[in-house]
C-alpha positions as CSV (number, residue, x, y, z in Angstrom):
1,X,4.3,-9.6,-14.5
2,X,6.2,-6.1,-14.8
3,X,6.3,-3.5,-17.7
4,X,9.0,-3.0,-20.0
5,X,8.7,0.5,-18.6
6,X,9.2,-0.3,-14.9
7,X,12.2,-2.4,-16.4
8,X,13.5,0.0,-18.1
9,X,13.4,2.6,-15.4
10,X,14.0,1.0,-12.1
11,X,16.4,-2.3,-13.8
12,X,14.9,-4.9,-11.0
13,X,12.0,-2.9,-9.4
14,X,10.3,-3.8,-5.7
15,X,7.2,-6.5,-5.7
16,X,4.2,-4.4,-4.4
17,X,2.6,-7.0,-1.5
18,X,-0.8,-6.4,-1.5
19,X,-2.8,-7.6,2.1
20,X,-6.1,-8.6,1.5
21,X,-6.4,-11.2,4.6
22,X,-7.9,-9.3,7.0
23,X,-11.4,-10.2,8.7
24,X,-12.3,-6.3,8.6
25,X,-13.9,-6.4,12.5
26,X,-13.7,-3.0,13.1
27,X,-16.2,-2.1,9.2
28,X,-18.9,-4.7,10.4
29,X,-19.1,-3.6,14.0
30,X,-19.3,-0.1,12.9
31,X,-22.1,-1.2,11.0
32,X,-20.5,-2.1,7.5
33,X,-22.2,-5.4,5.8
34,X,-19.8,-8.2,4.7
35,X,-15.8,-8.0,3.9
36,X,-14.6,-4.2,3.5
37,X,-12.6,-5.3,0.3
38,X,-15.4,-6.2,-1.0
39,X,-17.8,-3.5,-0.8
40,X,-18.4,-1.8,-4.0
41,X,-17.3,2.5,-4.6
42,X,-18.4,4.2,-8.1
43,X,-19.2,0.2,-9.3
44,X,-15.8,-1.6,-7.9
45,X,-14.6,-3.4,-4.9
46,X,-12.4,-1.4,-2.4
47,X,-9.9,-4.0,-3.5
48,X,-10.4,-4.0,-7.1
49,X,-9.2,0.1,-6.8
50,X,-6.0,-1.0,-5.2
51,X,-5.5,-3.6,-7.5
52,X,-5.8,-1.2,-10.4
53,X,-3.8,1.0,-9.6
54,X,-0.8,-1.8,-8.7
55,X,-1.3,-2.8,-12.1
56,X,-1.2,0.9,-13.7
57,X,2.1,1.6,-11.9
58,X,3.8,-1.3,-14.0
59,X,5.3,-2.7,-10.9
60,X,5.3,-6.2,-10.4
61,X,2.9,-7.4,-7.0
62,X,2.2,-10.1,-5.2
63,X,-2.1,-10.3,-3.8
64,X,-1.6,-12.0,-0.2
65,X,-5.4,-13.1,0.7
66,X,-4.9,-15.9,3.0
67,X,-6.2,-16.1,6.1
68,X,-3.5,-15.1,8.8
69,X,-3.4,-14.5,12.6
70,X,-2.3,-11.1,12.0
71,X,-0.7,-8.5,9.3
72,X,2.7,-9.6,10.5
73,X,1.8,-13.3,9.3
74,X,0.4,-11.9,6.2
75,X,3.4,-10.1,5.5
76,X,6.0,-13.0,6.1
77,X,4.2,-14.9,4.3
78,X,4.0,-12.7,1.5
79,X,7.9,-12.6,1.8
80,X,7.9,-15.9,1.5
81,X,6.2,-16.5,-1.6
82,X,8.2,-13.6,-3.2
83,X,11.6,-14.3,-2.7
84,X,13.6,-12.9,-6.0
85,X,11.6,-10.0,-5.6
86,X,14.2,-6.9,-5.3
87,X,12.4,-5.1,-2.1
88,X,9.1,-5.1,-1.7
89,X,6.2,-2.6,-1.1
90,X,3.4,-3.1,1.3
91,X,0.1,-2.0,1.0
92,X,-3.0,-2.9,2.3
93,X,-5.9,-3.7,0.4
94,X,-8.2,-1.1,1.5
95,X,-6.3,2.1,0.2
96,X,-8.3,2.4,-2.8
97,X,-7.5,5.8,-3.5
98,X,-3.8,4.9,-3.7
99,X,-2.2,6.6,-7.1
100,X,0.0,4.9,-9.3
101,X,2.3,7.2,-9.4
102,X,3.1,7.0,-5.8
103,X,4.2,3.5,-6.0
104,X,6.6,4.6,-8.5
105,X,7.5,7.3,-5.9
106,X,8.5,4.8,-3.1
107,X,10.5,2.2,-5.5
108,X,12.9,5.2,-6.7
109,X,13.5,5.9,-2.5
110,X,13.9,2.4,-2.2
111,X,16.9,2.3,-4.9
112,X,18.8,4.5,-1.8
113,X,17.4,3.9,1.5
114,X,16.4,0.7,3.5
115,X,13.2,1.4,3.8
116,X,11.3,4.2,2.9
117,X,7.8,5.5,4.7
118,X,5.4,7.9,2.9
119,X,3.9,10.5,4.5
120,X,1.0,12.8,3.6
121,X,0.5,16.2,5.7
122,X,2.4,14.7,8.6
123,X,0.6,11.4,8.8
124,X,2.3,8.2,8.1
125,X,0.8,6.1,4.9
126,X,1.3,3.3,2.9
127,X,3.1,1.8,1.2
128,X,5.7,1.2,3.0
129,X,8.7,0.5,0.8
130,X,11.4,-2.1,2.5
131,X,15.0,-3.6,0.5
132,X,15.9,-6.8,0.6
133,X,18.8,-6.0,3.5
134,X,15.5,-6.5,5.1
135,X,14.1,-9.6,4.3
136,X,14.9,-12.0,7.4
137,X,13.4,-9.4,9.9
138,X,10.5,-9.2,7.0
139,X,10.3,-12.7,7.3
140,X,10.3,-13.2,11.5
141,X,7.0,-11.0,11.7
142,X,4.1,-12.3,13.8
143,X,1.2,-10.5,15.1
144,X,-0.9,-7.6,14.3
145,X,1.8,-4.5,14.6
146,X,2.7,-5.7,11.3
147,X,6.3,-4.4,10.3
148,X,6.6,-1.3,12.9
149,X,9.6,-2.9,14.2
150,X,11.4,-3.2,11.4
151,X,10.3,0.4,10.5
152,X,12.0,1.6,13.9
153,X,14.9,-0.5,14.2
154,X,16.0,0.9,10.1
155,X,15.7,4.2,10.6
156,X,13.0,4.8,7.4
157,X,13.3,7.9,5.3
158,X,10.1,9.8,5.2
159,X,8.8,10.6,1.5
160,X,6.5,13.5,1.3
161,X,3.8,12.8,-0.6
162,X,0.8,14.9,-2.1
163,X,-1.4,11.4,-2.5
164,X,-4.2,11.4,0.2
165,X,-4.8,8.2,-0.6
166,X,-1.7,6.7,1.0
167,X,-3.2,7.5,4.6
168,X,-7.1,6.7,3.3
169,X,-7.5,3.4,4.8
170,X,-10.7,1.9,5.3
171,X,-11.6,0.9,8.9
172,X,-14.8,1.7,9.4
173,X,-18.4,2.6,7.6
174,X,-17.6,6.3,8.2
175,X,-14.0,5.6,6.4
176,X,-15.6,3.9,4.0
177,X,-18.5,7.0,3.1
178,X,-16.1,9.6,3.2
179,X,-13.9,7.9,0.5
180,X,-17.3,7.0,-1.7
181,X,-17.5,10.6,-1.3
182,X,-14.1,11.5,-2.4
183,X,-14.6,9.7,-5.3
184,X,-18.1,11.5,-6.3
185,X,-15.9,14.2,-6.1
186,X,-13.4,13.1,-8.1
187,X,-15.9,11.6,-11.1
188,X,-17.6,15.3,-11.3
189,X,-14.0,17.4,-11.4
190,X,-11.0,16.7,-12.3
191,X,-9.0,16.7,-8.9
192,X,-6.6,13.9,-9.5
193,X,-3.8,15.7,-10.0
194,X,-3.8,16.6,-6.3
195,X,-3.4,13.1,-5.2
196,X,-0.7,12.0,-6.9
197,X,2.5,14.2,-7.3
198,X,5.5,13.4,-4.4
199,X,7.3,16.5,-3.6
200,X,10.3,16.0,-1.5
201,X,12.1,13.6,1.3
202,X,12.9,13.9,5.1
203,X,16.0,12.1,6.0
């Protein structure tokens, strides 16, 4: 589904592509017990976080949770099951401290630019915003670089972000206690407003 408000604003906005196929290895052999998505922060799943803030942005999204060989299969295949989406967005499943209003963000780039590539304090995030001039390279991915080709061979603009949560991922246990931490944080002050605001873009 989509908003009126994403309607109104963006005419045909980008599907957000969420990947929630991955087996995780890395969180159980660092000690992590069961699927990382499914571990529970401040009485959620990692997942359910992403998910809610997908659905706060208003933007419509697509939940990829079958099994693939690797995120380049997920994301083809996500692709594939979209394909009147306008562009699309992709974001992993296990950025639960992604803000809404960084998707939003990312789909006004993507109006311009074929594919845009969020950046917070000089690291390279997600989601990764892609137009529909690149869905048959979208749609060719295999293996587990995901879409870093297509990323090089466009040319992405980088959008500056102020959302940590767009280079939060969660890999490992440690990853996953310093974000349970993060959110403590966050449910004892009110620092949200530090996460979300984009400031400018790199050409």
């Amino acid at each position: 589904m989509v908003s009126s408000g994403a309607r109104l604003l963006l005419g045909h906005p980008p599907t957000v592509l969420i990947l929630a196929s991955g087996r995780g290895e890395r969180f159980t052999a660092s000690g992590g017990q069961g699927n990382k998505l499914q571990a529970m922060l401040q009485g959620k799943t990692v997942l359910q976080h992403t998910l809610d803030a997908v659905r706060a942005s208003g933007l419509p999204f697509h939940l990829e949770f079958a099994p693939h060989p690797g995120m380049g299969d997920a994301i083809a295949a996500a692709v594939h099951a979209t394909p009147e989406a306008a562009g699309w967005l992709i974001l992993p499943g296990d950025l639960p401290l992604i803000q809404p209003a960084t998707l939003w963000a990312v789909a006004h780039a993507l109006e311009r630019q074929a594919v845009v590539l969020p950046t917070f304090d000089g690291q390279r995030g997600h989601p990764v915003g892609f137009s529909t001039v690149c869905r048959d390279e979208l749609m060719g991915l295999r293996g587990n670089q995901g879409a870093a080709a297509v990323v090089r061979a466009r040319g992405a603009m980088k959008l500056v972000v102020t959302d940590v949560g767009v280079v939060t991922d969660i890999d490992t246990l440690d990853d996953f206690n310093g974000v349970a931490q993060l959110l403590a944080r966050k449910a004892t002050s009110d620092g949200t407003r530090a996460w979300t605001l984009p400031s400018k873009t790199i050409l």
